[in-house]
ZAGULO-347801 format. One record per residue (C-alpha): residue in three letters; z, x, y. Coordinates in steps of 0.02 Angstrom, whole numbers, plus 50000, padded with zeros to 5 digits. Each point is the difference from the previous one (the first is absolute). Layout:
// ZAGULO-347801
("ALA" (Z X Y)) ...
//
This chain:
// ZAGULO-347801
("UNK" (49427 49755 50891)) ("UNK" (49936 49818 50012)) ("UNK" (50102 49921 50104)) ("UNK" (50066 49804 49993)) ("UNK" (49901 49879 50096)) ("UNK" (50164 49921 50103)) ("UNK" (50010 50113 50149)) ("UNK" (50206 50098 50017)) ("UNK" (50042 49861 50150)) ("UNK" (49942 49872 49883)) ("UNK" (50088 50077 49843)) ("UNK" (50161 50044 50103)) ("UNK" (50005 49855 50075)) ("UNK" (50015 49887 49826)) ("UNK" (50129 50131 49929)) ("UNK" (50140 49846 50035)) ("UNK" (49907 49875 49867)) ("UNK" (49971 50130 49881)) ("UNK" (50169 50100 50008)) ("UNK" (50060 49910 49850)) ("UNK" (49842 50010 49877)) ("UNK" (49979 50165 49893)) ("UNK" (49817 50063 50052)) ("UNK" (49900 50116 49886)) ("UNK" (49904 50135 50061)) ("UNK" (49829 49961 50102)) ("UNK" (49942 50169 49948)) ("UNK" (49994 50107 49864)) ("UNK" (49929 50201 50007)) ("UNK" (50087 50016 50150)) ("UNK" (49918 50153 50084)) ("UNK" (50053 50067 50181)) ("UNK" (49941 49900 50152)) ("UNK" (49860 50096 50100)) ("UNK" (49983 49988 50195)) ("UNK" (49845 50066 50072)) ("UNK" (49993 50141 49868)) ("UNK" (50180 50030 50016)) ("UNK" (50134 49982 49870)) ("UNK" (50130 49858 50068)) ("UNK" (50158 49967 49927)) ("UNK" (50072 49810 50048)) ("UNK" (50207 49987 49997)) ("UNK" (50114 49872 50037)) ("UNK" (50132 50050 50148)) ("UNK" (50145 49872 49999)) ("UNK" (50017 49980 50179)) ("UNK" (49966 50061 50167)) ("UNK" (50056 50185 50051)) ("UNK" (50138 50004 50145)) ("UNK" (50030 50205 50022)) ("UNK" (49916 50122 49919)) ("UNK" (50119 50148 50090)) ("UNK" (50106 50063 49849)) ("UNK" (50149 50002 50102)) ("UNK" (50015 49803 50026)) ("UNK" (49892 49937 49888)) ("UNK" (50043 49864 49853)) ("UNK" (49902 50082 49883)) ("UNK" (49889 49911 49840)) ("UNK" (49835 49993 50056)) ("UNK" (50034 50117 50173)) ("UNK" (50054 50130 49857)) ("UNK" (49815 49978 49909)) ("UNK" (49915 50006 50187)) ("UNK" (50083 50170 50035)) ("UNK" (49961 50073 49827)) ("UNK" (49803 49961 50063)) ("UNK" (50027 50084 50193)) ("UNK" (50139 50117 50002)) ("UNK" (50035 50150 49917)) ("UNK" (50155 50016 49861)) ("UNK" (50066 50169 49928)) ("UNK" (50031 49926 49828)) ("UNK" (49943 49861 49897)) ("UNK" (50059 49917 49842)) ("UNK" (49893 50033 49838)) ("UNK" (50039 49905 49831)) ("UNK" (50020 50053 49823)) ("UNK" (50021 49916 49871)) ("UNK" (50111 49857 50076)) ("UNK" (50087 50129 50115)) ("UNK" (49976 50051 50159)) ("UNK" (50023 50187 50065)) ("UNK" (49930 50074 50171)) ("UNK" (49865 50114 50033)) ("UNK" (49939 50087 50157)) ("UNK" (49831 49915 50098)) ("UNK" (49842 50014 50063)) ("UNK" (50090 50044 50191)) ("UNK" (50098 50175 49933)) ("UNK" (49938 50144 49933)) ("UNK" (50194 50040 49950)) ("UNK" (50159 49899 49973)) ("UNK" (50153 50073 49923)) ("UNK" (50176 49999 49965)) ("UNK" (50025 50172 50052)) ("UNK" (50196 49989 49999)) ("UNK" (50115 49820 49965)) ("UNK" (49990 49984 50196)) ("UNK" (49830 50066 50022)) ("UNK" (49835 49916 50017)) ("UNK" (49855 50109 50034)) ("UNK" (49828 49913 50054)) ("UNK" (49848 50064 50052)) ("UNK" (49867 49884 50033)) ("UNK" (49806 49994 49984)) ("UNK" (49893 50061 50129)) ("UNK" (49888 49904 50126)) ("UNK" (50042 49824 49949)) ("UNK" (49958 49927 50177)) ("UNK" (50122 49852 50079)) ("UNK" (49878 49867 50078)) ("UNK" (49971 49961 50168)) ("UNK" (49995 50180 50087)) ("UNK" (50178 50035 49929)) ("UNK" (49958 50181 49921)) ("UNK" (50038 50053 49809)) ("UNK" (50158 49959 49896)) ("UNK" (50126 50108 50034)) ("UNK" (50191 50061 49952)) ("UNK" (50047 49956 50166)) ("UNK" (49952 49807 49964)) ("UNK" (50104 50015 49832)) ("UNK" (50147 50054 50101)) ("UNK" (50000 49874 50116)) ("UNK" (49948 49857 49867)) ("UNK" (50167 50040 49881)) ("UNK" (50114 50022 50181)) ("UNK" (49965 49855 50050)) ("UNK" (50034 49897 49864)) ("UNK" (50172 50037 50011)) ("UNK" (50017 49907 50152)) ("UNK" (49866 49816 49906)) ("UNK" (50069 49880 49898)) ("UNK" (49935 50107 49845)) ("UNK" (50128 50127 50041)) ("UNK" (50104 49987 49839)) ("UNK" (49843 50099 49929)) ("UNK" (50039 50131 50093)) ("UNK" (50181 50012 49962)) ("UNK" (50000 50169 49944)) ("UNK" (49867 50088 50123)) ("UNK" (50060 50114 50127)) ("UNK" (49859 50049 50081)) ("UNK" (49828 50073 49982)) ("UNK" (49956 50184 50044)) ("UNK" (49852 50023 50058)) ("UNK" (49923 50187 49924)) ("UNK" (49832 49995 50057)) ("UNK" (49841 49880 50072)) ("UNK" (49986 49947 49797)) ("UNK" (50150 50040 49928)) ("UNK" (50204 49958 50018)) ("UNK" (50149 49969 49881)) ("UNK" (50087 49829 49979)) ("UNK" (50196 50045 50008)) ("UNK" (50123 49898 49917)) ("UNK" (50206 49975 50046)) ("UNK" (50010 50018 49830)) ("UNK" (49913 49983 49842)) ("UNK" (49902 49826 49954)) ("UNK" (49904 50006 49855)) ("UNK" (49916 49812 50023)) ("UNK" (49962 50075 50178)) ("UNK" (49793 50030 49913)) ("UNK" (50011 49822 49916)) ("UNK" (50094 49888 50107)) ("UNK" (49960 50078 50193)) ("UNK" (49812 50085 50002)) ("UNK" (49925 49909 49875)) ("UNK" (50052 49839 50060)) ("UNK" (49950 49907 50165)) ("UNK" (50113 50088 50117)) ("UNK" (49926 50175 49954)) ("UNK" (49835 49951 50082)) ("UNK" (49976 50134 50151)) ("UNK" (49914 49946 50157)) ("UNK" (49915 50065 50141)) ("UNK" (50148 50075 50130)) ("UNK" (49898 49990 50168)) ("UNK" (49880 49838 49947)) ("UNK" (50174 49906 49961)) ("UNK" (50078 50073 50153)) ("UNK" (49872 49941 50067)) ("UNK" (50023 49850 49957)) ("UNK" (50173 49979 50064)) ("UNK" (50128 50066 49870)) ("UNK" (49935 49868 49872)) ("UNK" (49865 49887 49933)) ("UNK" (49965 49832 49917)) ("UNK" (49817 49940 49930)) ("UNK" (49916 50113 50044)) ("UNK" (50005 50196 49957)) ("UNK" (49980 50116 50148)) ("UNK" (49911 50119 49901)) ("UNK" (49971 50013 49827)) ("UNK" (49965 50146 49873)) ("UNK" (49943 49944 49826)) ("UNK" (49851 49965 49898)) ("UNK" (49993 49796 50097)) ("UNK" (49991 49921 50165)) ("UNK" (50075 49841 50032)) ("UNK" (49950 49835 50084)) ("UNK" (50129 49847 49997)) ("UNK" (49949 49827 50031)) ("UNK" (50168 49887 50015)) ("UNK" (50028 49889 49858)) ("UNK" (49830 50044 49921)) ("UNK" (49975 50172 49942)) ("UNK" (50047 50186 50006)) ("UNK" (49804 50127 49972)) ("UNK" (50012 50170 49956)) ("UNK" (49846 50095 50021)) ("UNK" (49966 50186 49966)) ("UNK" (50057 50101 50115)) ("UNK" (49837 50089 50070)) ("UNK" (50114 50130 50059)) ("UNK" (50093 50036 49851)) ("UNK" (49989 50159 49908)) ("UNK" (50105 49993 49860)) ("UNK" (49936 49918 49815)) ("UNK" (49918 49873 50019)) ("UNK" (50073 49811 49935)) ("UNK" (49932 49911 49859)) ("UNK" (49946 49842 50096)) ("UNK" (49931 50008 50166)) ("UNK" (50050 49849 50082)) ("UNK" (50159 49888 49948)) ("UNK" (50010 49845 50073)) ("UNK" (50187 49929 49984)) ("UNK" (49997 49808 50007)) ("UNK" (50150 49921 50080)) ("UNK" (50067 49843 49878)) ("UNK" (50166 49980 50013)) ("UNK" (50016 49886 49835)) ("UNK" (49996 50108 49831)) ("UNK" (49922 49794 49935)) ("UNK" (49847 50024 50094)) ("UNK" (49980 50191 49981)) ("UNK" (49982 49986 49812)) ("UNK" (49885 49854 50016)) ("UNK" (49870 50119 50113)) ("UNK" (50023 50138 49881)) ("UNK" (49976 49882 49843)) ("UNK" (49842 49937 50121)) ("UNK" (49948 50191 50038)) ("UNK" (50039 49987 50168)) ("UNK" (50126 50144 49973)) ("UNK" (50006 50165 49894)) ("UNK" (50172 50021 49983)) ("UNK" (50150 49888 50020)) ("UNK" (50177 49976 50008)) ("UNK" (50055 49873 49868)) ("UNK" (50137 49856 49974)) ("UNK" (50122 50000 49869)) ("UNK" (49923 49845 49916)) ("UNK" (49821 50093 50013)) ("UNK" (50070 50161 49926)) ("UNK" (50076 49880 49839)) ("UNK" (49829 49939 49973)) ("UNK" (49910 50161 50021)) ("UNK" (50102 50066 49862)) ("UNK" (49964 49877 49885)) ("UNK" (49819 50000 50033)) ("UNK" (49917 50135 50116)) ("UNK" (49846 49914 50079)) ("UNK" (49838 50100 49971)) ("UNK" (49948 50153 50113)) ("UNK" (50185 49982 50054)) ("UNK" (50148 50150 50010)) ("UNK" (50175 49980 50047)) ("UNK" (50094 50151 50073)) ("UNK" (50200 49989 50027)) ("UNK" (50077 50128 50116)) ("UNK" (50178 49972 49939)) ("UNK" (50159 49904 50010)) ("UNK" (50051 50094 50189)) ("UNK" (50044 49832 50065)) ("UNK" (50157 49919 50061)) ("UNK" (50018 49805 50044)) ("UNK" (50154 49913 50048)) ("UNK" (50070 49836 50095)) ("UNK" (50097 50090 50152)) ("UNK" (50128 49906 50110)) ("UNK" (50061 50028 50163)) ("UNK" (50176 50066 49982)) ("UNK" (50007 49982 50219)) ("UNK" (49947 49818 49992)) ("UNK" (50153 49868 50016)) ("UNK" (49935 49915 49837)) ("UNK" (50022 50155 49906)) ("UNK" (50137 50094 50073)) ("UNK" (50117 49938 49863)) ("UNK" (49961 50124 49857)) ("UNK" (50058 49841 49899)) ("UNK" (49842 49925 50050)) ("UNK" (49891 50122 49962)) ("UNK" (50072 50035 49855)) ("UNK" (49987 49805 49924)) ("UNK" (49796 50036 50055)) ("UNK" (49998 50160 49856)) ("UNK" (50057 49868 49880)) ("UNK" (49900 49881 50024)) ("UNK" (49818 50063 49978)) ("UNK" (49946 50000 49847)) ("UNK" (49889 50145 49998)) ("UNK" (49963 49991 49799)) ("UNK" (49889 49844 50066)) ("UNK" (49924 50085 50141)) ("UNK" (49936 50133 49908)) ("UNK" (49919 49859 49864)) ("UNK" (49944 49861 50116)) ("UNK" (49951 50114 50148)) ("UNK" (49958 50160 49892)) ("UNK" (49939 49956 49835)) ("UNK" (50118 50118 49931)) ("UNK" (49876 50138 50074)) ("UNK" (50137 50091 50084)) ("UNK" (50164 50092 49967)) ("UNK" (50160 49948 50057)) ("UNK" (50090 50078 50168)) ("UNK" (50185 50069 49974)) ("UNK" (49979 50084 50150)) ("UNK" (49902 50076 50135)) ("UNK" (49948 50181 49874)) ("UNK" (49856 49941 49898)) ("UNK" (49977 50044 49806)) ("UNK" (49975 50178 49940)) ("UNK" (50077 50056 50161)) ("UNK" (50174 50095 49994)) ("UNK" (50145 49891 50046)) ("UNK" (49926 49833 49916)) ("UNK" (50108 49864 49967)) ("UNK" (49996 49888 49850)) ("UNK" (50097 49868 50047)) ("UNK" (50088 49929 50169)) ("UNK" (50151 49946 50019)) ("UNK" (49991 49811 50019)) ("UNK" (49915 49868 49882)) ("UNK" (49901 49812 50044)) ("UNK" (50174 49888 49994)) ("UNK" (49978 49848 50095)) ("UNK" (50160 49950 50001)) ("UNK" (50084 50174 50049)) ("UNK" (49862 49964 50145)) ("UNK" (50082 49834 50021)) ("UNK" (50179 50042 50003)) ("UNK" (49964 50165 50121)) ("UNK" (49923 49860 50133)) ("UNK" (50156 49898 49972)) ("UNK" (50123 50155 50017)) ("UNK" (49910 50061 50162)) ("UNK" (50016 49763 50070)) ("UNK" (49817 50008 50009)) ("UNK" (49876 49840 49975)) ("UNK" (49849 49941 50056)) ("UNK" (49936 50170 50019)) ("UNK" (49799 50021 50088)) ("UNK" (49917 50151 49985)) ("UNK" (49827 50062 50032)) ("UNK" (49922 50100 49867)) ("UNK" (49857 50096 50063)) ("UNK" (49857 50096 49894)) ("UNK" (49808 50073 50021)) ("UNK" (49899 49846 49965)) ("UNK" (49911 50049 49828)) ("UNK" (50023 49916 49838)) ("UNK" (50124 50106 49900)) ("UNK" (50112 50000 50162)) ("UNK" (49993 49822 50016)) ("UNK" (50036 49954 49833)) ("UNK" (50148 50109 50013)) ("UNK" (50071 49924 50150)) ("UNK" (49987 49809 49926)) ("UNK" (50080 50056 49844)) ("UNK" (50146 50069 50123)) ("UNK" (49984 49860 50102)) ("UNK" (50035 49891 49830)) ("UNK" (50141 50114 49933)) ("UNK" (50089 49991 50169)) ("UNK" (49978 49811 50025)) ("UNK" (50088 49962 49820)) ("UNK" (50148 50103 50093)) ("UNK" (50006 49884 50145)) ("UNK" (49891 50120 50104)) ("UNK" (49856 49944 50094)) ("UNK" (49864 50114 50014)) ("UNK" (49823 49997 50131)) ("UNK" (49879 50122 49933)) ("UNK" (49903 50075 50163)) ("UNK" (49854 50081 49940)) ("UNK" (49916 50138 50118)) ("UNK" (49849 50097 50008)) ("UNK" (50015 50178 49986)) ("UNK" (50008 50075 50198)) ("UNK" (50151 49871 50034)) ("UNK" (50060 50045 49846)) ("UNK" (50052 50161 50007)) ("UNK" (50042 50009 50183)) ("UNK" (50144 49847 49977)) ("UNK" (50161 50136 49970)) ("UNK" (49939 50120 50124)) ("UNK" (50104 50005 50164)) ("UNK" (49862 50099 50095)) ("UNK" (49861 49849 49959)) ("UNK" (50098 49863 50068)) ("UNK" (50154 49880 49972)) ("UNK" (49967 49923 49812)) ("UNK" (50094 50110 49936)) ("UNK" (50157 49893 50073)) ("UNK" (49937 49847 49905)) ("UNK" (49961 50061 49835)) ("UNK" (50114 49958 49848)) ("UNK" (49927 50003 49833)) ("UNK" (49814 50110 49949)) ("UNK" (49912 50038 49882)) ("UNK" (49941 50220 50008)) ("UNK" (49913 50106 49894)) ("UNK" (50008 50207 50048)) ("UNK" (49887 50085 49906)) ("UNK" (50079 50200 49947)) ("UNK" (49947 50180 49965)) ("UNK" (50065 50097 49830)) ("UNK" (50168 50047 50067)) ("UNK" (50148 49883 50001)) ("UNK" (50040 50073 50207)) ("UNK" (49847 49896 50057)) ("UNK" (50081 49831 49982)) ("UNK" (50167 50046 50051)) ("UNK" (49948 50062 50183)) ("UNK" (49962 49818 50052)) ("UNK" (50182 49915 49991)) ("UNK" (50090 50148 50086)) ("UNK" (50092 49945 50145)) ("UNK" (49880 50081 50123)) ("UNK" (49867 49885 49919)) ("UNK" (50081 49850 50054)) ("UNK" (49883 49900 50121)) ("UNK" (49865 50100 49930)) ("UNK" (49969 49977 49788)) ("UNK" (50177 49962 49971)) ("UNK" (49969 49813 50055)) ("UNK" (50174 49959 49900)) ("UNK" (50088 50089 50141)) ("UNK" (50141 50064 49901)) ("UNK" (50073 50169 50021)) ("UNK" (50112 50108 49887)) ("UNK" (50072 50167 50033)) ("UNK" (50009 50039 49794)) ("UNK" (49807 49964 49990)) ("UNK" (49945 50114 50145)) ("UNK" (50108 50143 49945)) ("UNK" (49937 49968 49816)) ("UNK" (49806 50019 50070)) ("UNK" (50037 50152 50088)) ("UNK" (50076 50061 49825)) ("UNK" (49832 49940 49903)) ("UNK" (49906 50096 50098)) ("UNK" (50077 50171 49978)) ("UNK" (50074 49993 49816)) ("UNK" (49887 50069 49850)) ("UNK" (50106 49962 49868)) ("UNK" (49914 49857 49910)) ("UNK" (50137 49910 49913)) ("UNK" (50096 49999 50174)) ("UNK" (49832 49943 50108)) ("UNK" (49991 49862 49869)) ("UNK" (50195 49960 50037)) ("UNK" (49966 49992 50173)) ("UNK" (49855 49881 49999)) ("UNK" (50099 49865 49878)) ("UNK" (50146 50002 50117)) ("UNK" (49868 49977 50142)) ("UNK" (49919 49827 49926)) ("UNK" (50212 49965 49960)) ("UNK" (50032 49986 50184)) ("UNK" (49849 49917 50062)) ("UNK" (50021 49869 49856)) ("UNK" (50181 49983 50045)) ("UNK" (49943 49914 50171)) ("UNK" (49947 49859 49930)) ("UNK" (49840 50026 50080)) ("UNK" (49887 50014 49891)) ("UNK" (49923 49902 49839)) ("UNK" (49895 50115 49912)) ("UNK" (49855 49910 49932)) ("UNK" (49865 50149 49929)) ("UNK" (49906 50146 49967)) ("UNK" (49817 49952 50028)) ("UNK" (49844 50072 49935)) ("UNK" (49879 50060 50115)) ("UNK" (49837 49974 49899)) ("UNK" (49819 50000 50050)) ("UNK" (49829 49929 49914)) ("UNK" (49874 50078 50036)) ("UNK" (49828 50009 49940)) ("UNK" (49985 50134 49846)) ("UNK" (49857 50113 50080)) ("UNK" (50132 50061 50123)) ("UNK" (50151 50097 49978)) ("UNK" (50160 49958 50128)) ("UNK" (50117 50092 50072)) ("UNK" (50175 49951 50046)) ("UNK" (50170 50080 50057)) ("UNK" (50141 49945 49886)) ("UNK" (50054 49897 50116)) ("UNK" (49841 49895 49989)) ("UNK" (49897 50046 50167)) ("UNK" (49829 50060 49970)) ("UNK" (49908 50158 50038)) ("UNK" (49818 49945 50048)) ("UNK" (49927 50184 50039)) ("UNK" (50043 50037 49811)) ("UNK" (49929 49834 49894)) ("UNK" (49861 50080 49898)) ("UNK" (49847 49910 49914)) ("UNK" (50012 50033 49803)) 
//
């Protein structure tokens, strides 16, 4: 690959004059970057990793980290626009033996780093137990336990019967299993760094710069396509498409207003790859705040976003429009919600509730779509008579703010701007507004006795038409706070360069260990 002459702290550093021109290619041919006669593969991570333990983590790019180090039962493979499960490289045997019944044995000698000994059943048991006690625990809803039958081998038992347990639980982040006596070791828990790891990559972190993965010299399983990744931290998607349009990068993340363009013209030596729709976004308020106690208030708030605008000016029309938390081609999606943009119902609901002269703080992740978002609210709500500060924030403040355990913002916040990203079960996105969630995910610190019983009921009913029920009366009640403006369903789409072939779950992290050169 020839390279450009600017050096990547010269490049990155001018991405803030040059965010606003359209740059073409530096490169055509692109071939795979070459390291010292190994095959290097050079990604974009969008911010620093906090806790890579599967238990606490926040997930995104920890998700893709433990995909690289840890072992997983079950992974997600894609067909023709849908995705399905399949068994990998970790098991010899997974099966559904009975609705309740999940019988595993896994591959021999697949050695845990550090002196820790081979994968065993007893680290899968004490992997799933745990997470019934982490913030993840919603996954885990419907295990009871694991039995352990032998040194390789054990059976997953259910309360009761969960199909989405293969798609939404073990192929997902929270099915990762880790060493039992390297993370007792470690003290009940971990955070950036892993205590042991069993997968085809090591990992080295540098803070705020980059995340390597090297082969694993004591791996044993198949071997990955690349043998080094090297996972560049740049927080702005702006400046990650300008070092993969320079070559810096083989594969990134891309805007909305990219993703337009690429459409209309794909640049030479150039692929795009889109994961799927399997995010959420929303404006959340703080129904325990004294702004925003009065429903009335929140309420005027739904009214007076314009959304149809956010999703052209912020968007470029790239995305689909939210009606609720259960994104499209999922069971229990809704096609419309059940307020519209009226400015002056917004108006008259402040002047029912005696309000005026209302200041809030509207706070968001500091990258462009977000941004643009948050002025257009901030416009909508000042032609209301609300005032509006837009706080930006980078990504470790972020998504600590509504946590009680990490410290007292949570008190201050009123107004943000989130984005969850899902699995292909409509359960997933329910588990984080139960009431139990509250001063965890559920950062609008509501609770509602209806809505928790109804979750319990989606997890245990297989009759379709009444799952779907369930899940439309679910959004009803959280949309019914006043809470929330729904805003979009964004795609997560990637360019990459076209001699490699991605891989992605559908809820847009990627899967580094299974990239392939074509």
């Amino acid at each position: 690959m020839t390279m450009p002459k600017t050096t990547r702290r010269q490049f990155l550093g001018s991405t803030a004059a040059l965010g606003a021109l359209t740059v073409a290619p530096a490169w055509t041919g692109a071939v795979v970057a070459q390291e010292g006669g190994q095959k290097v593969l050079r990604v974009r991570q969008d911010g620093d990793n906090a806790i890579l333990d599967p238990a606490y983590m926040v997930g995104g790019t920890e998700v893709e980290a433990q995909k690289q180090c840890l072992p997983f039962l079950a992974e997600y493979v894609e067909k023709d626009g849908s995705f399905s499960w399949r068994p990998t490289m970790f098991v010899t045997k997974l099966e559904l033996r009975d609705p309740t019944h999940i019988d595993f044995e896994l591959t021999p000698d697949l050695k845990w780093s550090n002196g820790y000994g081979t994968l065993s059943a007893e680290d899968v048991k004490y992997s799933y137990e745990r997470m019934k006690d982490g913030d993840w625990a919603g996954y885990f809803e419907a295990l009871d336990s694991v039995e352990v039958t032998g040194e390789l081998t054990g059976t997953i038992v259910l309360k009761q019967a969960f199909a989405p347990f293969f798609m939404v639980t073990l192929c997902h982040g929270p099915g990762a299993i880790v060493c039992k006596q390297a993370t007792e070791d470690a003290g009940g828990q971990f955070t950036i760094d892993f205590p042991a790891i069993c997968g085809p990559y090591t990992y080295t972190y540098t803070p705020g710069q980059r995340v390597v993965f090297d082969t694993n010299p004591e791996w044993t399983g198949p071997k990955p396509e690349f043998d080094k990744v090297i996972a560049t931290v740049i927080t702005e998607v702006k400046a990650s498409e300008l070092a993969f349009d320079a070559g810096e990068l083989d594969c990134t993340e891309l805007g909305s207003d990219t993703l337009a363009r690429y459409t209309q013209s794909m640049p030479e030596g150039t692929a795009v790859t889109t994961a799927g729709q399997l995010q959420y976004m929303w404006m959340g308020m703080n129904t325990d705040h004294p702004k925003l106690k009065d429903i009335r208030v929140r309420q005027a708030i739904q009214r007076a976003v314009d959304v149809d605008s956010i999703l052209a000016g912020a968007y470029s029309d790239t995305t689909a429009e939210m009606h609720g938390i259960i994104c499209p081609g999922l069971l229990g999606h809704r096609e419309e919600t059940g307020y519209d943009y009226d400015p002056a119902k917004a108006r008259a609901l402040l002047d029912e509730a005696g309000v005026s002269g209302l200041e809030l703080t509207l706070r968001t992740l500091n990258n462009q779509e977000r941004m643009l978002t948050a002025q257009i609210i901030q416009a909508n709500l000042a032609a209301v008579g609300i005032t509006v500060k837009v706080l930006p924030l980078d990504s470790g403040p972020f998504w600590e703010m509504g946590q009680e355990s990490k410290g007292d913002t949570w008190k201050d916040l009123e107004l943000w701007i989130m984005r969850y990203g899902t699995t292909p079960d409509p359960y997933e996105a329910t588990q984080w507004f139960v009431s139990d969630q509250v001063g965890i995910w559920n950062w609008e610190r509501w609770t509602d006795e209806e809505y928790d019983r109804l979750y319990q009921e989606g997890i245990a009913e297989t009759d379709e038409a009444k799952r779907r029920d369930i899940y439309v009366r679910m959004q009803e009640i959280m949309e019914n706070t006043g809470a929330y403006v729904w805003i979009n369903h964004e795609p997560e789409s990637y360019a990459h360069i076209d001699q490699i072939e991605i891989n992605a779950a559908p809820s847009g992290e990627l899967n580094y260990r299974r990239f392939k050169q074509v």
